[in-house]
C-alpha positions as CSV (number, residue, x, y, z in Angstrom):
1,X,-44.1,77.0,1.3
2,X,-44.8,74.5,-1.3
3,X,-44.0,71.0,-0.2
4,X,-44.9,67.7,1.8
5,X,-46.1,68.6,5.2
6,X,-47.2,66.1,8.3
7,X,-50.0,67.8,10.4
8,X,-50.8,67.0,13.9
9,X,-54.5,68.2,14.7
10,X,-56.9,68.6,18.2
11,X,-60.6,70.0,18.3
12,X,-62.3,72.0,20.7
13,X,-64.1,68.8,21.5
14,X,-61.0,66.9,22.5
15,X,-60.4,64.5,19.6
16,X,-57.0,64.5,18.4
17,X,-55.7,62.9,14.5
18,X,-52.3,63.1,12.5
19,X,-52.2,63.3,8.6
20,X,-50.3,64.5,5.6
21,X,-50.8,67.2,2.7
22,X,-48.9,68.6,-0.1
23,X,-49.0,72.4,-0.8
24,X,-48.2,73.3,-4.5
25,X,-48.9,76.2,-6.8
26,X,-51.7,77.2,-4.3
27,X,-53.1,73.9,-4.3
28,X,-53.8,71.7,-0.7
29,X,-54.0,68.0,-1.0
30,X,-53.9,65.1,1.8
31,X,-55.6,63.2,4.3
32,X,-55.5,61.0,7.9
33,X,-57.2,57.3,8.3
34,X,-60.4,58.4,7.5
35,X,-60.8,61.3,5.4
36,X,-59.3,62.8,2.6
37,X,-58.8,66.6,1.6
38,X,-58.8,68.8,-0.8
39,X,-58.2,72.7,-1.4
40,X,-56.5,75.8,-1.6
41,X,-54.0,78.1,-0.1
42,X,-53.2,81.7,-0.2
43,X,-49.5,83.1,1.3
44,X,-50.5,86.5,2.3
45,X,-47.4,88.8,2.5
46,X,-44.5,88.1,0.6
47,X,-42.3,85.1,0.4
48,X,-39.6,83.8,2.9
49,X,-40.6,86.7,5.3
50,X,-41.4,85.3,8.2
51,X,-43.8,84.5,10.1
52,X,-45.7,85.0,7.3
53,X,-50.1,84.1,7.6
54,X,-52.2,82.0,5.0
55,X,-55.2,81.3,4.2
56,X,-56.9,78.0,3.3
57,X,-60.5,76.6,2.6
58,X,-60.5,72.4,2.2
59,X,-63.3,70.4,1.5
60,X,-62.6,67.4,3.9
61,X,-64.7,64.1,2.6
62,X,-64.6,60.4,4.6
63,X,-63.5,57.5,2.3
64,X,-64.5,55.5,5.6
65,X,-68.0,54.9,5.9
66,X,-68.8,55.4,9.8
67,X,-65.5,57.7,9.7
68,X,-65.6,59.7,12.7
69,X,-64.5,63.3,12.7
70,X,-62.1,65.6,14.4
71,X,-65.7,67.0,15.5
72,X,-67.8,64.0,16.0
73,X,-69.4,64.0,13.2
74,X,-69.4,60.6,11.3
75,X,-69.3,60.1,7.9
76,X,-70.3,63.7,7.1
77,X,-68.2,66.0,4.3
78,X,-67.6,69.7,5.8
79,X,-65.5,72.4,4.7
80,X,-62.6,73.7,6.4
81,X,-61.6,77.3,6.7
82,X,-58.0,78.0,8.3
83,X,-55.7,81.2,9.4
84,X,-53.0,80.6,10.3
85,X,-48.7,81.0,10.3
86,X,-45.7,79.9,8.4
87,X,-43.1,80.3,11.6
88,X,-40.5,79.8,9.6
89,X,-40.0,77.8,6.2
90,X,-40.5,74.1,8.2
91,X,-42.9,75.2,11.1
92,X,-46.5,76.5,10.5
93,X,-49.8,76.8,12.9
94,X,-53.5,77.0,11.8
95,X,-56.9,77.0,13.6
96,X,-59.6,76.1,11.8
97,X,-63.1,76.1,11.6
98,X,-65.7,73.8,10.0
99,X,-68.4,76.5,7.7
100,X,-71.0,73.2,8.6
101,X,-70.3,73.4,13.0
102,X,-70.8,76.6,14.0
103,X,-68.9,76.6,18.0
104,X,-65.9,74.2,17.9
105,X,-62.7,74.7,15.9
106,X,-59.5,72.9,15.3
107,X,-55.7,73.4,15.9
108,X,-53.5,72.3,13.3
109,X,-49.4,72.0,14.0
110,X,-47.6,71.5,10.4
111,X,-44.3,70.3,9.4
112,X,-42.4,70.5,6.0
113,X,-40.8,67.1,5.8
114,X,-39.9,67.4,2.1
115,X,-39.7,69.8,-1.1
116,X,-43.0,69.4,-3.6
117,X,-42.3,67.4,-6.4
């Protein structure tokens, strides 16, 4: 499922973001206005059967000072851990949850636009 994907995001505490991140070689980079992230992936099943679930765990870091988080958190790193489903080979799902706010979680909607470089 390597390639360049746009993500639209909402948290359990009702604040809403879009971004971009490329998935290569088990590899998760991107970001949105304010932060910037950085990680890794792991298909589990095999590949093109779908849906097919992954794993991910991204350290998400502000390059805003007063950045304000999909949490409400501002200006703070946290690390991301997401389950979710690759619907088909354009299409995946995630929620994830921050390991640094225990009680609220995010939902992730993901689209390939393009192949990785």
């Amino acid at each position: 499922m390597q390639g360049l994907w746009t993500i639209e995001f909402g948290s359990s505490v009702d604040v809403y973001g879009s971004g971009v991140v490329v998935l290569r070689e088990g590899k998760l980079q991107g970001g949105d206005a304010s932060y910037y992230y950085v990680g890794s992936y792991d298909e589990l099943g095999p590949a093109a059967t779908f849906p097919a679930k992954f794993k991910a765990r991204i350290a998400v870091k502000p390059f805003q000072p007063d950045a304000i988080s999909v949490f409400k958190t501002y200006g703070e790193d946290f690390t991301l851990d997401l389950d979710g489903t690759f619907n088909d080979e354009n299409n995946a799902f995630a929620i994830g949850r921050p390991e640094e706010i225990p009680g609220v979680d995010v939902r992730i909607r993901m689209t390939r636009k393009a192949e990785a470089a």
